[in-house]
C-alpha positions in Angstrom: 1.3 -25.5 -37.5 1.3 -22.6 -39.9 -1.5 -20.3 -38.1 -3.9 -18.5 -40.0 -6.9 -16.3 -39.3 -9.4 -19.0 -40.2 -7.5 -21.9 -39.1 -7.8 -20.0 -35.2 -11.3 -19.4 -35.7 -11.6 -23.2 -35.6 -9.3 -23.8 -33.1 -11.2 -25.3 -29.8 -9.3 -26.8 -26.2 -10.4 -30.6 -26.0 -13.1 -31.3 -23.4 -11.9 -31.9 -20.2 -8.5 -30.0 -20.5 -7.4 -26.6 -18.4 -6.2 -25.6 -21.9 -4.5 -26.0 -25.4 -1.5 -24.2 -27.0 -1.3 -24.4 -30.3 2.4 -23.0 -31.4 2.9 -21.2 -34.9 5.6 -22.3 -37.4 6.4 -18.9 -38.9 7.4 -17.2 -35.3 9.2 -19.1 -33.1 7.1 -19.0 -29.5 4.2 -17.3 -30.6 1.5 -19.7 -29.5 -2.4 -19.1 -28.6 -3.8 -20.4 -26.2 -7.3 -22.0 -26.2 -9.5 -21.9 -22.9 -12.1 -24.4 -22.4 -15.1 -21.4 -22.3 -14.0 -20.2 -26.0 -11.5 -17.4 -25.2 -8.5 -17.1 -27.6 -5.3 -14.9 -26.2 -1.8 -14.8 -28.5 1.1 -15.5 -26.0 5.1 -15.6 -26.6 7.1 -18.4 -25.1 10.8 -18.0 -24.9 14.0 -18.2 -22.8 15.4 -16.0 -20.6 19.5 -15.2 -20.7 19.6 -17.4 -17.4 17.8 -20.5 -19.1 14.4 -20.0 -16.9 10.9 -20.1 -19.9 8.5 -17.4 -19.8 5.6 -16.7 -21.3 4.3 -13.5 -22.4 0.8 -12.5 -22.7 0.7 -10.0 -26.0 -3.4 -10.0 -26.3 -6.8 -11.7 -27.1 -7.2 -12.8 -30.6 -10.4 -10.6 -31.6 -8.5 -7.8 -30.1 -5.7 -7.8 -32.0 -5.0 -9.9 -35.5 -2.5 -12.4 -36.3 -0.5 -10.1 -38.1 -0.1 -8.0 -35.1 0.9 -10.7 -33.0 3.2 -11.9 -35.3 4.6 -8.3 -35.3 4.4 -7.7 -31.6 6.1 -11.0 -30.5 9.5 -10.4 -33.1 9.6 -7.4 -31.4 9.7 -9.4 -28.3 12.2 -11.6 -29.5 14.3 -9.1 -30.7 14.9 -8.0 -27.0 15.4 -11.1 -25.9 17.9 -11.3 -28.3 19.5 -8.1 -26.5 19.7 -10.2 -23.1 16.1 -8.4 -22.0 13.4 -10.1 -20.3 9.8 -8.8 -21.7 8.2 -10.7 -19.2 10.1 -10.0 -15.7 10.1 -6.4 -17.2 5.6 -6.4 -17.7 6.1 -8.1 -14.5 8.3 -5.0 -12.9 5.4 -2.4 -14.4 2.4 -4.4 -12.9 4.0 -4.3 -9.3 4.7 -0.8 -9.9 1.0 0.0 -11.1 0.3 -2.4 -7.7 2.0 0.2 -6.1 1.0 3.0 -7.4 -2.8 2.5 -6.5 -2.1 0.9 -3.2 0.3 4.4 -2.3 -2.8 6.5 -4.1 -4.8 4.8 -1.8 -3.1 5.1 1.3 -3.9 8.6 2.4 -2.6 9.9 5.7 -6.4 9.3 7.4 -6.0 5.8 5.9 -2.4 5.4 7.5 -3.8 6.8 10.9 -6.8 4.6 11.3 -4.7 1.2 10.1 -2.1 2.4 12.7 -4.7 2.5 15.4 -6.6 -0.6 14.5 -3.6 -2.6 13.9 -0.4 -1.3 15.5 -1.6 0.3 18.3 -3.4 -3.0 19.9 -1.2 -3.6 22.6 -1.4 0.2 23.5 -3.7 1.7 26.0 -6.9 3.2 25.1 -5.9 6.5 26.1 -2.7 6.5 24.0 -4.5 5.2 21.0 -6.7 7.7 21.1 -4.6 10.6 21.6 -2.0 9.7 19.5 -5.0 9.4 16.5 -6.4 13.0 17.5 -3.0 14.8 18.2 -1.8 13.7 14.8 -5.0 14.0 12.6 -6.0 17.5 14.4 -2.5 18.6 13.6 -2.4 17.5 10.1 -5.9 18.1 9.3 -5.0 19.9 5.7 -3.3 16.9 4.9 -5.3 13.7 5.5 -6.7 13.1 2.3 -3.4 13.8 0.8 -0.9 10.1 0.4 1.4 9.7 3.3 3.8 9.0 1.1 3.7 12.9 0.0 4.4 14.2 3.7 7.6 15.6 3.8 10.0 16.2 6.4 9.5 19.8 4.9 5.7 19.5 5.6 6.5 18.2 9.6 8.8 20.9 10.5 6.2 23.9 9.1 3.0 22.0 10.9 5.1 21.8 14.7 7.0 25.0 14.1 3.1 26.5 13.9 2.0 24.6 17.0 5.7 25.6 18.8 4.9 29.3 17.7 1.4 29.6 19.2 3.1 28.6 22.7 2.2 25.1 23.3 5.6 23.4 22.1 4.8 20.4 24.8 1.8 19.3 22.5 4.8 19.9 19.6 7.0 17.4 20.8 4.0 14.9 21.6 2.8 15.4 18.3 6.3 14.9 17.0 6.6 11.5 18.7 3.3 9.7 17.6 4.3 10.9 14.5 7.7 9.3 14.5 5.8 6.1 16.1 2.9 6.1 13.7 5.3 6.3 10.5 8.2 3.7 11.9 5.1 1.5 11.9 4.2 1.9 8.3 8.2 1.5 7.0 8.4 -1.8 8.5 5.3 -3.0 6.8 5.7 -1.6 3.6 3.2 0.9 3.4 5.4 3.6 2.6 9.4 3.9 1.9 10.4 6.8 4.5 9.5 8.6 7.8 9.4 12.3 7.6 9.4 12.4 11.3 12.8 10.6 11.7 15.9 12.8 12.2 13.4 15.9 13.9 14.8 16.8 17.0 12.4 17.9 19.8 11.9 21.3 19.8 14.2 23.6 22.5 11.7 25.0 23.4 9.7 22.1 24.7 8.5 22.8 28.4 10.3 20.5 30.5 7.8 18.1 32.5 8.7 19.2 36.2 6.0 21.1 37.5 5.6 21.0 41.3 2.5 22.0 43.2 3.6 24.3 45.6 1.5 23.8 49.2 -0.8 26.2 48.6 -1.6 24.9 45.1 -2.3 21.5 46.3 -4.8 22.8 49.1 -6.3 25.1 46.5 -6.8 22.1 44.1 -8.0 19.4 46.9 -10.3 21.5 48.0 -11.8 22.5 44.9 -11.7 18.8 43.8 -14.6 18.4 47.4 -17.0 21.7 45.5 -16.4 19.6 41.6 -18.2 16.5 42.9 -19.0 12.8 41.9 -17.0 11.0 39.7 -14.2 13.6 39.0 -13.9 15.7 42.7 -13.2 12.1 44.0 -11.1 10.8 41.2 -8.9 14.1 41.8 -8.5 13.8 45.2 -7.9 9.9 45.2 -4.8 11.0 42.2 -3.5 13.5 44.5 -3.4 10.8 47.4 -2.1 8.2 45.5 0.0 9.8 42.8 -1.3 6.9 40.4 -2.2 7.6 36.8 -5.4 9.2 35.9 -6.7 6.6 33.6 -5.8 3.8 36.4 -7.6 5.6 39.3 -10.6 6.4 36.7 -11.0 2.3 35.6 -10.7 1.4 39.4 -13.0 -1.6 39.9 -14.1 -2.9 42.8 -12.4 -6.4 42.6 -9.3 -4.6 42.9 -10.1 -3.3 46.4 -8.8 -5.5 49.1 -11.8 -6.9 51.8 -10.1 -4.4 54.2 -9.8 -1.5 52.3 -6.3 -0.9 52.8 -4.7 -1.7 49.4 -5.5 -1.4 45.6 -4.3 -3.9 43.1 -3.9 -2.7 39.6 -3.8 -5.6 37.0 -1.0 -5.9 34.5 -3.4 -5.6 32.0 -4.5 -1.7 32.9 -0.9 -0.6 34.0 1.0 1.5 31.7 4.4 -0.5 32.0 2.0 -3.9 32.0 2.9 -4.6 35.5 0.8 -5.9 38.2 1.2 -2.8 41.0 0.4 -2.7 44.7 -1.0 1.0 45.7 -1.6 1.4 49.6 -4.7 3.7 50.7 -4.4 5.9 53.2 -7.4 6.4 55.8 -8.6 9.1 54.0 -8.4 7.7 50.3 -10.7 4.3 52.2 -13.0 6.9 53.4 -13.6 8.2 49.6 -13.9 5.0 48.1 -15.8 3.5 50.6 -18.2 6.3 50.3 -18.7 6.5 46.5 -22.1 5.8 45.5 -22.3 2.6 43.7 -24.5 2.7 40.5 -25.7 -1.1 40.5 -24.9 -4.0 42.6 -23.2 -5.6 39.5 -21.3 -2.8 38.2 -17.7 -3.5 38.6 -16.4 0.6 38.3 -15.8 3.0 41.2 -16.1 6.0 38.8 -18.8 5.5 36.2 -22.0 7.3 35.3 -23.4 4.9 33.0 -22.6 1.5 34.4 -20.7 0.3 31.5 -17.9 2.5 31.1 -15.2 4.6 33.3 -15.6 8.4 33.5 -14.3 10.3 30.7 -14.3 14.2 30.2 -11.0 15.1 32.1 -10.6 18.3 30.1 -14.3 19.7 30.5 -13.8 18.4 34.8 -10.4 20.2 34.9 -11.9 23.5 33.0 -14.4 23.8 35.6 -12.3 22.5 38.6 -9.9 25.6 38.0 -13.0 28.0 37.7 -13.6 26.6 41.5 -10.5 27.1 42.6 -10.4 31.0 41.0 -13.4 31.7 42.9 -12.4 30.4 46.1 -9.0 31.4 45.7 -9.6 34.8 44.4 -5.8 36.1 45.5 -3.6 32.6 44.5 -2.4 33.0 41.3 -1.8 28.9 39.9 0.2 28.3 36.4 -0.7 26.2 33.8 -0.6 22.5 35.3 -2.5 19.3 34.5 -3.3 15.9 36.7 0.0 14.6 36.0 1.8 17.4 37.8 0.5 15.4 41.0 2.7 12.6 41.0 5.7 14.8 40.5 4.8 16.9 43.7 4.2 13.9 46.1 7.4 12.0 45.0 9.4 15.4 45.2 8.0 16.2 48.7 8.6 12.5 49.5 12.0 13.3 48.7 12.2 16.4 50.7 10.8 14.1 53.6 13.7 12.4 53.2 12.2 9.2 51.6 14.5 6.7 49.6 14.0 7.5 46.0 13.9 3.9 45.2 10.3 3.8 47.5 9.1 6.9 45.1 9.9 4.8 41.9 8.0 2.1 43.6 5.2 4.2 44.5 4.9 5.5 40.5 5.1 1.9 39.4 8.3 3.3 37.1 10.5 -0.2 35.3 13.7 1.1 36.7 14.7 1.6 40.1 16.2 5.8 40.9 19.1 5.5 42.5 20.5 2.2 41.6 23.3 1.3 39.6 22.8 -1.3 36.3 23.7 -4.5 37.8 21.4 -3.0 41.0 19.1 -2.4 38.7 18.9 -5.8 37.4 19.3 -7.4 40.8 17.0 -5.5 42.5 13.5 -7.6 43.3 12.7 -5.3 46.4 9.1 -4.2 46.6 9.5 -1.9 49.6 5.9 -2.5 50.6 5.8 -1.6 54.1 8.2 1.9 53.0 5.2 2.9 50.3 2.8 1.8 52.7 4.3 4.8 55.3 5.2 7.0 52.2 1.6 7.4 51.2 0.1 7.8 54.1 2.7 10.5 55.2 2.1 12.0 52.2 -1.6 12.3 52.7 -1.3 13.2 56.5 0.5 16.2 54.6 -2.7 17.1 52.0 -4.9 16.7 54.6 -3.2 19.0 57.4 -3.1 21.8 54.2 -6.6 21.6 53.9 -7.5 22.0 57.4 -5.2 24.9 58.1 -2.9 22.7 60.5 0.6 23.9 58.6 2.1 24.4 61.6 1.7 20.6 62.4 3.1 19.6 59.3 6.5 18.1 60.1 4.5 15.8 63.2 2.9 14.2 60.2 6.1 12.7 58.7 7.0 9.6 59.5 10.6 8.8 61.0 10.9 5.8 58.7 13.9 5.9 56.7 15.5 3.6 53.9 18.8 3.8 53.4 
């Protein structure tokens, strides 16, 4: 019908209908569209150059008049007329404005915690929480910024600062949860690049191969008896064992054999998510079975509470060190953390003339040293008795530092070789 301003007014959608579209005869397409609760909204139904109809909202009648309908839909038309399409285009600029407020939104703190709740699950709790603090401590004066503002620019000044106040190890960590962290938001669509991608690790990265020289790991063991319960035990039980701190700190009983003699570590708490067999020496059964137990049902070795594993390794190292400067007042000890202690038992292994394929085994590494590929993929040895002797030689060796036998080192080493 020929629409009118009065002739709308008495427009009404029939009861029981979703709606009514009554069409004007003046402009082609321009309809209005009656709800059933009373609303009133101009629309413009056309074709597009690929035969597909659209309909395009132009506004509710109250808003605007008639007239300006009328006006705003030949405009309409006239683009359509140019092979545009009004309403994939008002389409485009809502996805757009969708994406605008959703990349306002997403500020780097927003990015951090979504990548820890949600693509950090299968990670363990002490690289989630790292990799959260490394990042947000280093980019503090940018967390309430959008990611999507980082620049590559922005990375390189931040670890260039932490490279230039000496601790270029903590650069290149920072560097890879960063990498991580933003790979994870490209593939979901948070944001469109990764200012970490491309950064090569810094030259000047300290290379991970500290060894403990004898005297250090005497110094340290010793110290470790002075700290006390739960880290002076979970020291010495990492320095026999050369496990992982966070494995040897979430020890629970239940993972003890009866006999004492071996220590099962679930898939579920390894680092590489597979089950691992650790063999106890005499001396690491003596610790364990001599830990104080804080309640008949507590499951945890090391625990103060009960409920959860010991934390605090940086306070426990920061006074373990002051121990070992005042008992060791002439040994001067460089910078080295927990870690550093499975590096010196499989390199003194070595020295022992071990198999390296027994010291992979022993660190619960995926690959096998020493084997070539198809080895690699055909190898299903476990070595169990080797670790067995490898461990205990190589705390027969701690423990003949600590009590001064140096001399009787060598008798401690077990002829057992594997070719």
């Amino acid at each position: 019908m020929k629409l009118t301003e009065k002739i709308i007014e008495k427009l009404t959608c029939p009861i029981g209908k979703k709606d009514r579209i009554v069409f004007d005869d003046i402009v082609t397409g321009l309809g209005v569209r009656l709800s059933p609760n009373g609303n009133k909204n101009f629309l413009l139904q056309f074709r597009a150059e690929n035969g597909a109809k659209r309909r395009l909202p132009l506004g509710a009648h109250g808003s605007i008049t008639l007239d300006q309908a009328r006006q705003a839909a030949r405009a309409k038309l006239g683009s359509v007329a140019l092979g545009k399409d009004p309403a994939a285009e008002r389409k485009a600029k809502r996805l757009a404005a969708l994406a605008e407020a959703e990349a306002e939104r997403m500020t780097l703190s927003v990015l951090l915690d979504d990548w820890l709740k949600i693509g950090l699950t299968d990670r363990s709790e002490s690289y989630k929480k790292e990799a959260h603090r490394a990042l947000s401590f280093a980019f503090k004066e940018q967390l309430n910024r959008r990611a999507d503002e980082l620049s590559k620019g922005d990375v390189v000044r931040v670890l260039d600062e932490i490279v230039k106040a000496g601790k270029s190890a903590t650069a290149s960590r920072t560097l890879a949860y960063g990498r991580a962290g933003f790979s994870w938001a490209v593939k979901r669509g948070r944001i469109a690049a990764n200012p970490f991608a491309g950064l090569p690790i810094a030259t000047t990265t300290a290379s991970r191969d500290r060894v403990l020289s004898d005297d250090e790991v005497r110094a340290i063991y010793q110290a470790a008896e002075v700290l006390g319960f739960p880290f002076g035990q979970i020291i010495q039980v990492l320095l026999l064992t050369a496990q992982r701190r966070e494995e040897v700190a979430g020890i629970q009983r239940d993972e003890i054999s009866t006999d004492f003699t071996t220590w099962t570590i679930p898939a579920c708490r390894a680092k590489n998510k597979k089950s691992h067999i650790v063999h106890l020496s005499p001396r690491t059964r003596e610790i364990i079975k001599a830990l104080p137990r804080h309640s008949d049902d507590c499951k945890l070795l090391f625990t103060t509470n009960g409920k959860t594993s010991a934390s605090g390794f940086s306070r426990a190292k920061a006074r373990l060190d002051a121990i070992i400067r005042d008992q060791n007042p002439g040994l001067k000890i460089e910078k080295w953390r927990l870690h550093d202690f499975r590096r010196t038992c499989v390199t003194w292994l070595a020295g022992a003339g071990f198999n390296p394929a027994v010291a992979d085994k022993i660190l619960n590494h995926t690959s096998t040293t020493g084997l070539t590929t198809v080895g690699n993929i055909y190898q299903r040895a476990e070595y169990l008795s080797e670790r067995r002797a490898a461990l205990e030689t190589w705390a027969q060796h701690v423990i003949s530092l600590t009590a001064g036998r140096e001399a009787d080192r060598q008798k401690n080493i077990i002829s057992f070789r594997v070719n």
